[in-house]
C-alpha positions, 0 to 999 in steps of 0.5 A: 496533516503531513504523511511524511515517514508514515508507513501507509497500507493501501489494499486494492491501489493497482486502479481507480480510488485505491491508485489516486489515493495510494499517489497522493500518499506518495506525494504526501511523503508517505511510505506506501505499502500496497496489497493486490494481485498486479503491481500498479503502475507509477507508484514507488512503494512497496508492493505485495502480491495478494489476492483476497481470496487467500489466506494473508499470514505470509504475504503480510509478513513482510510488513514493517513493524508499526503501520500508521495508516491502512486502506 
């Protein structure tokens, strides 16, 4: 399956099953969008500071308008 211009979100990509997958994204072409409360490290996507325990409304305005995949 190719990921090439698909816009991904991954929630919880800042370490561990969340990080290696949000990477194969990338590797993969994908537009990886992630969500969590500190940036990760090595990932070229967008990211937006959230933290779980918040409302989300704002924090996801910023979301493109078609997401093809979400984590």
């Amino acid at each position: 399956m190719s990921f090439t211009g698909k816009n991904i979100l991954v929630i919880g990509a800042s370490s561990g099953i969340g990080l290696a997958l949000a990477q194969q994204l990338e590797q993969q072409g994908a537009h990886v969008i992630t969500a969590q409360r500190r940036k990760p490290e090595g990932l070229t996507g967008t990211f937006i500071e959230w933290d779980a325990t918040t409302p989300a409304a704002e924090a996801f305005g910023q979301l493109p308008a078609q997401l093809h995949g979400l984590v």
